[in-house]
C-alpha positions as CSV (number, residue, x, y, z in Angstrom):
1,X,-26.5,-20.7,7.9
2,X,-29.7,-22.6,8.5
3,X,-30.3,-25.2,11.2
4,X,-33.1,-28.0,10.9
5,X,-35.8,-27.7,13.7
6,X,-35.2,-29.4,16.9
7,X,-37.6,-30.9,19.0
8,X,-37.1,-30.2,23.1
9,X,-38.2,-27.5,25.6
10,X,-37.3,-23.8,25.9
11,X,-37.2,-20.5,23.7
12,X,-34.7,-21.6,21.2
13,X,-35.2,-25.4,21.3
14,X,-36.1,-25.2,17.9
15,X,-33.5,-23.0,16.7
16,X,-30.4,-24.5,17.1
17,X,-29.4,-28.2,17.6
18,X,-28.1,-29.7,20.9
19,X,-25.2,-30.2,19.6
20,X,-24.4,-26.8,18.4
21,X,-25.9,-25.6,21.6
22,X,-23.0,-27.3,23.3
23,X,-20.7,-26.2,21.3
24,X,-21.9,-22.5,22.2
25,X,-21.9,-22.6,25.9
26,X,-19.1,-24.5,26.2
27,X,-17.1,-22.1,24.5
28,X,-18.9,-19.6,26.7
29,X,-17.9,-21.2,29.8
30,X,-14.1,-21.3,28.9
31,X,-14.0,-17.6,28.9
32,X,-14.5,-17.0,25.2
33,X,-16.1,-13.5,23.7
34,X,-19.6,-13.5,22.1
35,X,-18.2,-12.5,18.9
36,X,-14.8,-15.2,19.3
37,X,-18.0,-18.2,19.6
38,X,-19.3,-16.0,16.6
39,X,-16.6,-16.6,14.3
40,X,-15.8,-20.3,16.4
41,X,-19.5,-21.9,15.7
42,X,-20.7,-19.7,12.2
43,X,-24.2,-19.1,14.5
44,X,-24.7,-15.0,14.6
45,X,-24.1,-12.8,17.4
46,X,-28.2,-12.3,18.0
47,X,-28.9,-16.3,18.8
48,X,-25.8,-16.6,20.5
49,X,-27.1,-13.9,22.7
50,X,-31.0,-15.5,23.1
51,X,-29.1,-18.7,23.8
52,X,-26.8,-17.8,27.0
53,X,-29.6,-15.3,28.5
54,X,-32.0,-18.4,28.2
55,X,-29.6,-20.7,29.9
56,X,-28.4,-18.1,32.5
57,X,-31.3,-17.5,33.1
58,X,-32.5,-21.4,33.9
59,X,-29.1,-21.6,35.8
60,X,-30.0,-19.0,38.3
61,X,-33.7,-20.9,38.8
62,X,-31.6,-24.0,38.8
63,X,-29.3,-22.5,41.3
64,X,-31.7,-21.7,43.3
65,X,-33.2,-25.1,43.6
66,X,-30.1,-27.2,44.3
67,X,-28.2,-25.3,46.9
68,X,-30.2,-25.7,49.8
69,X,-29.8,-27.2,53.3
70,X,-26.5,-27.2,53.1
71,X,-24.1,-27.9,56.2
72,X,-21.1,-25.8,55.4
73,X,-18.6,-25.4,58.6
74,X,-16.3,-22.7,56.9
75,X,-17.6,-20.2,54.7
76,X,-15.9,-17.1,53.0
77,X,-16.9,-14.2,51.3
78,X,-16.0,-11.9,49.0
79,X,-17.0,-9.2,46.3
80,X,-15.2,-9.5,42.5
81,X,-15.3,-6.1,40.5
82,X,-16.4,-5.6,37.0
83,X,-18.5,-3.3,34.8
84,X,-21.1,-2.5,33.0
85,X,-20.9,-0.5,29.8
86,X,-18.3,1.6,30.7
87,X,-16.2,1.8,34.1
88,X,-17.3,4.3,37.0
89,X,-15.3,7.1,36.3
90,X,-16.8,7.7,32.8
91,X,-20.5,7.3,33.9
92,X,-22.3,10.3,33.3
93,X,-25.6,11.5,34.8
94,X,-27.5,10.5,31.6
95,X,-26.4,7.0,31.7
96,X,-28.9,3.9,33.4
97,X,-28.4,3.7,36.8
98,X,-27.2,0.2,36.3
99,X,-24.2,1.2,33.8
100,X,-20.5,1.2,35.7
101,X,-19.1,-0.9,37.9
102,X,-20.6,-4.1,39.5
103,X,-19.7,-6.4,41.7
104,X,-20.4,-10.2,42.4
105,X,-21.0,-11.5,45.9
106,X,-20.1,-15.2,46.5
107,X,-20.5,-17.3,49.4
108,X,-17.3,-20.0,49.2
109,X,-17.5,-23.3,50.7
110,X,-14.2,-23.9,52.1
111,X,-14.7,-27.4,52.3
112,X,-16.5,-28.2,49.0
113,X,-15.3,-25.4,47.1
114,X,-19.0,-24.7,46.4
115,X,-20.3,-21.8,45.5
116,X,-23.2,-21.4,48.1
117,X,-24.8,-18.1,47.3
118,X,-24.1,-14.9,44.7
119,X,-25.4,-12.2,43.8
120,X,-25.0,-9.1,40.9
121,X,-25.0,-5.5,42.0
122,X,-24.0,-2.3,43.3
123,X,-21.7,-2.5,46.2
124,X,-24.7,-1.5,49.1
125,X,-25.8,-2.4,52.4
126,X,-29.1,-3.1,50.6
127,X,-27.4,-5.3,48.1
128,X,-25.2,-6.9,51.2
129,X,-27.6,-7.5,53.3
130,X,-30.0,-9.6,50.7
131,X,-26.7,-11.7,49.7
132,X,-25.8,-12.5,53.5
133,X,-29.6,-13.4,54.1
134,X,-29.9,-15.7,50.9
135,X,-26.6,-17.6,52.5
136,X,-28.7,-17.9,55.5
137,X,-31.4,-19.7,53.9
138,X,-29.0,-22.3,52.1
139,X,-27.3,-23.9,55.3
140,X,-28.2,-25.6,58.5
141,X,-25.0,-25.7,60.4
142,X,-23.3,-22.7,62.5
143,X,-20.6,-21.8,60.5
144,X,-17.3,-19.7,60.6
145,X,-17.4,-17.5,58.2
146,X,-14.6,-15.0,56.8
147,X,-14.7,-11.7,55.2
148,X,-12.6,-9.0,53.5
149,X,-12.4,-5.5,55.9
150,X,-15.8,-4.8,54.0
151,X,-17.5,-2.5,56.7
152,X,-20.8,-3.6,54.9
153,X,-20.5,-7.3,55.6
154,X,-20.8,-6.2,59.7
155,X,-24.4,-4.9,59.5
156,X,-25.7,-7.8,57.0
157,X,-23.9,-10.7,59.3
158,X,-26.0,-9.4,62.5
159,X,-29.0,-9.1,61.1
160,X,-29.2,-12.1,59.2
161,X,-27.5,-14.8,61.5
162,X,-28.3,-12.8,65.0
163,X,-25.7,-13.2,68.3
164,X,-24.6,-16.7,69.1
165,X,-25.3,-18.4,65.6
166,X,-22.2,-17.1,63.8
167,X,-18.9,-17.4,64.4
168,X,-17.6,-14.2,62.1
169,X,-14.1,-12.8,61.4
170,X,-12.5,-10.6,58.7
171,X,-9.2,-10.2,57.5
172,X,-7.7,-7.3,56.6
173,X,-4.7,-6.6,54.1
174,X,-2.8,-3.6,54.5
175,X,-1.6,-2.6,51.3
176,X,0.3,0.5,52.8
177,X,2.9,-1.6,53.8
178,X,4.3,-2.4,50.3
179,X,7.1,-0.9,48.9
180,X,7.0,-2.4,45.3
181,X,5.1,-0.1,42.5
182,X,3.3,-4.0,41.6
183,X,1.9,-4.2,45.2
184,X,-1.7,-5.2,43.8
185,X,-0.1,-8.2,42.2
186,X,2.5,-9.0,44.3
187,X,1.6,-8.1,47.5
188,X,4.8,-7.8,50.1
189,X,5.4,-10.4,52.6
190,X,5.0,-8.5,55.4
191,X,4.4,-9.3,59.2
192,X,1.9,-6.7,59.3
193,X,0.8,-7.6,55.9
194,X,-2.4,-9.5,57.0
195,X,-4.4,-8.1,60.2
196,X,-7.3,-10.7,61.5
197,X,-9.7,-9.6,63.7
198,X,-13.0,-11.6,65.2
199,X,-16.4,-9.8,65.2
200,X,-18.6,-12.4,65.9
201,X,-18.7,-15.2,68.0
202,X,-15.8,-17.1,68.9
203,X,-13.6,-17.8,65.7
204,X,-10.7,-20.3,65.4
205,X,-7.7,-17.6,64.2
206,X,-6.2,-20.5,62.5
207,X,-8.7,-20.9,59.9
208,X,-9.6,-17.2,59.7
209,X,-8.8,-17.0,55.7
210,X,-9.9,-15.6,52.1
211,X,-7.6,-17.3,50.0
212,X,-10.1,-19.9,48.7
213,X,-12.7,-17.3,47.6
214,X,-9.9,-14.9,46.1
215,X,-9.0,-18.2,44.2
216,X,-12.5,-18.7,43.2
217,X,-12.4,-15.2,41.8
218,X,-9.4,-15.9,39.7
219,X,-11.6,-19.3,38.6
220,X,-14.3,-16.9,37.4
221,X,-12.4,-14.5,35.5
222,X,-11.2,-17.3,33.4
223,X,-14.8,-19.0,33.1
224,X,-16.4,-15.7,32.4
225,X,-15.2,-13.3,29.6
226,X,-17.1,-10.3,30.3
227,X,-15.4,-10.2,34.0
228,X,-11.7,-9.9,32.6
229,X,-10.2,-6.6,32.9
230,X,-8.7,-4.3,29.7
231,X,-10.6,-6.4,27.0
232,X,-13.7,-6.1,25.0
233,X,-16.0,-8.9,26.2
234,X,-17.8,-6.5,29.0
235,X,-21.2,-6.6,29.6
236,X,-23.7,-4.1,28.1
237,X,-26.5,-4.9,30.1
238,X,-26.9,-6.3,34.0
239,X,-28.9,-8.9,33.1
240,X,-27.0,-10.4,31.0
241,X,-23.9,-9.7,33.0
242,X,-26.4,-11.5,35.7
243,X,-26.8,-14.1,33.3
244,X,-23.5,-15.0,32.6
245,X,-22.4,-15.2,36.3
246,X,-25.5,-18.0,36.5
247,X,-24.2,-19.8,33.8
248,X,-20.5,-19.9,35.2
249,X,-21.6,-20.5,38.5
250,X,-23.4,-23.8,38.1
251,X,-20.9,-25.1,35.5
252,X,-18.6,-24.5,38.1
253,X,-20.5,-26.3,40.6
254,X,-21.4,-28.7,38.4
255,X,-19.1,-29.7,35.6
256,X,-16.0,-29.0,36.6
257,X,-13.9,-31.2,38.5
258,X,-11.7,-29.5,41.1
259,X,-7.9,-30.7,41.1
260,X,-8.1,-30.7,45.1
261,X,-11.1,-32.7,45.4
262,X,-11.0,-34.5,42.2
263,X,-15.0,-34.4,41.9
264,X,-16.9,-31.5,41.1
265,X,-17.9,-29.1,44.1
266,X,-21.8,-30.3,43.9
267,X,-20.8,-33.7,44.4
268,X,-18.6,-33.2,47.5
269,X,-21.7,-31.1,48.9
270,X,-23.9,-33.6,48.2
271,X,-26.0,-32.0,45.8
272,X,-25.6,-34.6,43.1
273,X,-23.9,-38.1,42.6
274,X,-22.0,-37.7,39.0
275,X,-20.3,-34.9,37.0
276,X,-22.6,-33.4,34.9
277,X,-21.7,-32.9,31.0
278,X,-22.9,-29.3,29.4
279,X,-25.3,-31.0,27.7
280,X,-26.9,-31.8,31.3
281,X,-26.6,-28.8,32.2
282,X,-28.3,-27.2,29.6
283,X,-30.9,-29.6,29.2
284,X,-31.8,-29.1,33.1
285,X,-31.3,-25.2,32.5
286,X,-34.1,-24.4,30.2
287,X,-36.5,-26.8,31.5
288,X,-36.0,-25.5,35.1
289,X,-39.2,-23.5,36.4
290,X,-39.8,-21.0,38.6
291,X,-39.2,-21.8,42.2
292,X,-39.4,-20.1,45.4
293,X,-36.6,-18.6,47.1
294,X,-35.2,-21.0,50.6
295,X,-36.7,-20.5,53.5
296,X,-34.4,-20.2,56.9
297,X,-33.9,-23.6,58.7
298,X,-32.4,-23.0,62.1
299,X,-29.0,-24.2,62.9
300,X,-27.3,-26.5,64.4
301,X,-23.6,-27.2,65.7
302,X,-21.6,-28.9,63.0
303,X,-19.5,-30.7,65.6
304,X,-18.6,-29.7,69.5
305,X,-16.6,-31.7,72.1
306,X,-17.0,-29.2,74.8
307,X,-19.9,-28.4,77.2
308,X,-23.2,-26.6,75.4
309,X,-25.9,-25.6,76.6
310,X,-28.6,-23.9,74.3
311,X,-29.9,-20.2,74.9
312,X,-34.0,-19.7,75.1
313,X,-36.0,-18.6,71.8
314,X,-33.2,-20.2,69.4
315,X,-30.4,-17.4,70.1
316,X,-27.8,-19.9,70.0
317,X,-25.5,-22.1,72.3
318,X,-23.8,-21.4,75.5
319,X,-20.2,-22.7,74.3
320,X,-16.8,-23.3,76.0
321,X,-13.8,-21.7,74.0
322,X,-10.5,-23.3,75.2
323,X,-7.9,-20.1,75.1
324,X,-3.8,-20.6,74.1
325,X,-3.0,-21.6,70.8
326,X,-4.3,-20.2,67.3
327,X,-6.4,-23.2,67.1
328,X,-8.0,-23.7,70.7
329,X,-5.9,-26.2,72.3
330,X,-3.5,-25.9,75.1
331,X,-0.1,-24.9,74.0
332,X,2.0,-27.7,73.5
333,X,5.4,-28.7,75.2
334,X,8.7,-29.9,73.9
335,X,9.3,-33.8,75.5
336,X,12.4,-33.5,77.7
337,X,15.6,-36.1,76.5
338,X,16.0,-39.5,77.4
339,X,18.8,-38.6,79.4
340,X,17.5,-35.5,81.1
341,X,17.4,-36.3,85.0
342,X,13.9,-37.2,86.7
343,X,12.3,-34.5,88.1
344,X,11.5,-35.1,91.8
345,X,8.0,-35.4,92.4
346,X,7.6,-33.4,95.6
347,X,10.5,-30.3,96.2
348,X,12.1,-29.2,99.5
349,X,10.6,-26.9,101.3
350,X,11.8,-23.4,100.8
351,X,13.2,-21.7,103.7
352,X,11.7,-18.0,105.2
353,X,13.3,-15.1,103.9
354,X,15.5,-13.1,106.5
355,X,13.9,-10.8,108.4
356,X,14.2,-7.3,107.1
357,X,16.0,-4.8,109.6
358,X,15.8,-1.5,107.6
359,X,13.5,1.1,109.3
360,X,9.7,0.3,108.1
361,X,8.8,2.9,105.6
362,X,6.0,5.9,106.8
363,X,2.6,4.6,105.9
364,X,1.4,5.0,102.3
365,X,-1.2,8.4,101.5
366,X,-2.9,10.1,98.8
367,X,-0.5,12.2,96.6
368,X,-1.4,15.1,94.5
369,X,-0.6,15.9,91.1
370,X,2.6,17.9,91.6
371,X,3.2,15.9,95.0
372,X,6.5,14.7,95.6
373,X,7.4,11.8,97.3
374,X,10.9,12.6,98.9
């Protein structure tokens, strides 16, 4: 099937018409296989594939752009699994490096529900460490941020925030404790189900969480086809499994309207002032250029009611953590009745106690180990 020429910007501007285009990442973005938009839009599998590496591509530089100086108070993180080629078990020593699984670092914005920073990869400290330091860059505030039991987040948190400009916790889910053989599904609702623990800083337990990431991630399976387990939609190659995160990313961000917030996350940060359509985004996609990456801003309390007092050479704030409750504040009291009797304002004195007449025990020594006191 032939197209007329186009005019616009971008390596297959005159391919396809925009209205086509649309039609194609649109369909991407709801989850669908190359070959399902194949047989949805009549356009073959090879410009289909040109198209959604050109606009993943512009949605990283895009990406990049946007989310910047961002002031973020509660941040989560998390890694989603998926694979290359063929899962990890099956990789042989003749395959790329790159083939088996991958996973997706992302930075969620409690607040927002933006999408802050992600990256494609192997699960490494070298990996880890480069997403926690491009989430530095992005934001301006101190935040409280939340992890999985990930002993790689640990390391990356340190080095790229430093002591007294993080307030870090993870929670960890014990699995062990279910029971049911569909414990990865339905996991038990245990006590001990759900351990929290603060590394860093001073973090508020009641707000120590990963369910809005982990919902995220059930977000992105749907957005993303090649991320959805037992099918096959998988990616053959990481940059195109790169790609495709880009491109669900920023139409997450950007064009879809949360139910909570009823705006899209982009707009609720700030980044923009309307939803944008697909056509926006692609438009802005593939004329997008080159930019460099953030540079760290230093931080800055979000909000504090308490004495502060900043540290020398920018190591953070002297703060005052109020102990008792989950959340900070004084434990709370129950009002007495109406009817309860007045307590007296000043009590009667308390009389001596009697004077002991037993003989006075022999003074107190030193015992040994095997010493018995008779």
């Amino acid at each position: 099937m032939a197209y007329p020429p186009t005019k616009g910007k971008g390596p297959v501007a005159n391919v396809l018409p925009m209205e086509t285009r649309v039609r194609i990442i649109s369909a991407l973005v709801e989850g669908n296989s190359i070959r399902a938009v194949e047989r949805m839009t009549s356009v073959p599998k090879s410009t289909i594939l040109r198209l959604a590496l050109a606009v993943g591509d512009g949605c990283e530089r895009l990406h990049n752009r946007l989310v910047q100086g961002i002031r973020e108070e509660e941040i989560e993180l998390d890694e989603q699994w998926s694979f290359i080629a063929k899962k990890e078990k099956r990789v042989t020593s003749e395959d790329p490096a790159d083939w088996g699984d991958v996973f997706t670092y992302s930075a969620f914005g409690r607040r927002s529900k933006l999408i802050l920073s992600w990256h494609v990869g192997k699960r490494t400290q070298a990996l880890t460490d480069e997403f926690v330091s491009d989430l530095r860059a992005r934001i301006l505030v101190v935040p409280q941020m939340t992890s999985d039991g990930l002993t790689l987040y640990v390391p990356a948190v340190a080095n790229a925030f430093g002591p007294g400009m993080v307030d870090y916790a993870q929670v960890i889910k014990q699995y062990g404790y279910s029971k049911s053989p569909d414990h990865k599904f339905e996991p038990a609702r245990n006590a001990n189900f759900i351990v929290k623990t603060a590394v860093f800083g001073a973090p508020d337990p009641a707000r120590m969480s990963t369910s809005g990431v982990e919902r995220y991630h059930l977000t992105a399976r749907h957005m993303n086809g090649r991320k959805r387990r037992l099918c096959l939609a998988f990616s053959k190659t990481v940059r195109g499994h790169r790609a495709a995160v880009a491109l669900s990313v920023c139409a997450y961000n950007l064009t879809r309207i949360h139910a909570s917030l009823r705006i899209t996350p982009a707009m609720e940060a700030g980044i923009v002032k309307v939803v944008w359509s697909v056509r926006d985004l692609i438009e802005a996609a593939l004329a997008e250029a080159p930019s460099a990456a953030p540079v760290r801003q230093p931080l800055t309390l979000a909000s504090e009611t308490g004495p502060v007092r900043q540290l020398p050479g920018g190591k953070g704030w002297l703060r005052l953590v109020h102990g008792g409750s989950a959340s900070g504040a004084a434990p709370a009291t129950d009002p007495a009745p109406p009817d309860a009797p007045a307590v007296p304002t000043r009590l009667a004195p308390v009389p001596p106690p009697p004077v002991a007449t037993t003989t006075p025990r022999r003074p107190m020594r030193q015992l040994d180990l095997f010493d018995r006191d008779d």
